[in-house]
C-alpha positions in Angstrom: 56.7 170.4 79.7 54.6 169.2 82.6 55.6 166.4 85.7 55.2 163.0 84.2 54.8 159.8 86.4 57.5 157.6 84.7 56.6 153.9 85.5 52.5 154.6 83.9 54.4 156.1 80.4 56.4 153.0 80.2 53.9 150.4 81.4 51.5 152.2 78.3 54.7 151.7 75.7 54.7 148.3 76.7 50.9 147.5 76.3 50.9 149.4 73.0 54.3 147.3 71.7 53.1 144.2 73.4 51.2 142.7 70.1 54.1 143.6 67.6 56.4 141.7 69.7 53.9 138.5 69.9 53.5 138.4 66.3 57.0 137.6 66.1 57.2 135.1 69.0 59.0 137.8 71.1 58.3 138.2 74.8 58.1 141.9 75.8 58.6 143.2 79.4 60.1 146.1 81.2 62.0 146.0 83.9 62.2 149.9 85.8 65.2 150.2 87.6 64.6 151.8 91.8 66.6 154.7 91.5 64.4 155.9 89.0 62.6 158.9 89.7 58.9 158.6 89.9 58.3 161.8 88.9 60.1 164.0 86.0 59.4 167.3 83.8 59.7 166.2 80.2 57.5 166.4 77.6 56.0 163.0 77.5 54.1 162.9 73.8 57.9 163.3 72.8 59.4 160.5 75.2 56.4 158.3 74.2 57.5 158.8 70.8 61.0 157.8 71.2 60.4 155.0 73.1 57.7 153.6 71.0 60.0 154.1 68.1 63.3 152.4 70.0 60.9 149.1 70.9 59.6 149.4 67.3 63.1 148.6 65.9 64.1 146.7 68.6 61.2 144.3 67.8 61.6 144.9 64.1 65.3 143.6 63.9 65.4 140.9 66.5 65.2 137.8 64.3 65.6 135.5 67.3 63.8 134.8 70.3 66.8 135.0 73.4 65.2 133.5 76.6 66.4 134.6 79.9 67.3 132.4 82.3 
């Protein structure tokens, strides 16, 4: 486990899920909440993968496009 900036790990998931979500006409974007901290120790190949794998079936069973408002 090693200190991992947060917001630079997420912004990557996003870029890499970004084209997935397109292909189905859905609009991908983050949003990273203040009170995060910038900084945590986690192993971040492991977070990667879950979060990468949670957008994956996210995008995978959203059949609809829901626009925000």
């Amino acid at each position: 486990m090693h200190d991992v900036e947060l917001e630079p790990l997420l912004r990557e998931v996003e870029r890499v899920m970004r084209a997935g979500a397109a292909a189905k006409d859905l609009q991908l974007a983050i949003e990273i909440d203040p009170a995060l901290p910038r900084r945590c120790r986690l192993d971040a190949t492991r977070l990667r993968q879950v979060l990468t794998n949670l957008t994956a079936n996210a995008i995978r069973f959203t059949h609809q496009r829901h626009r925000q408002h």
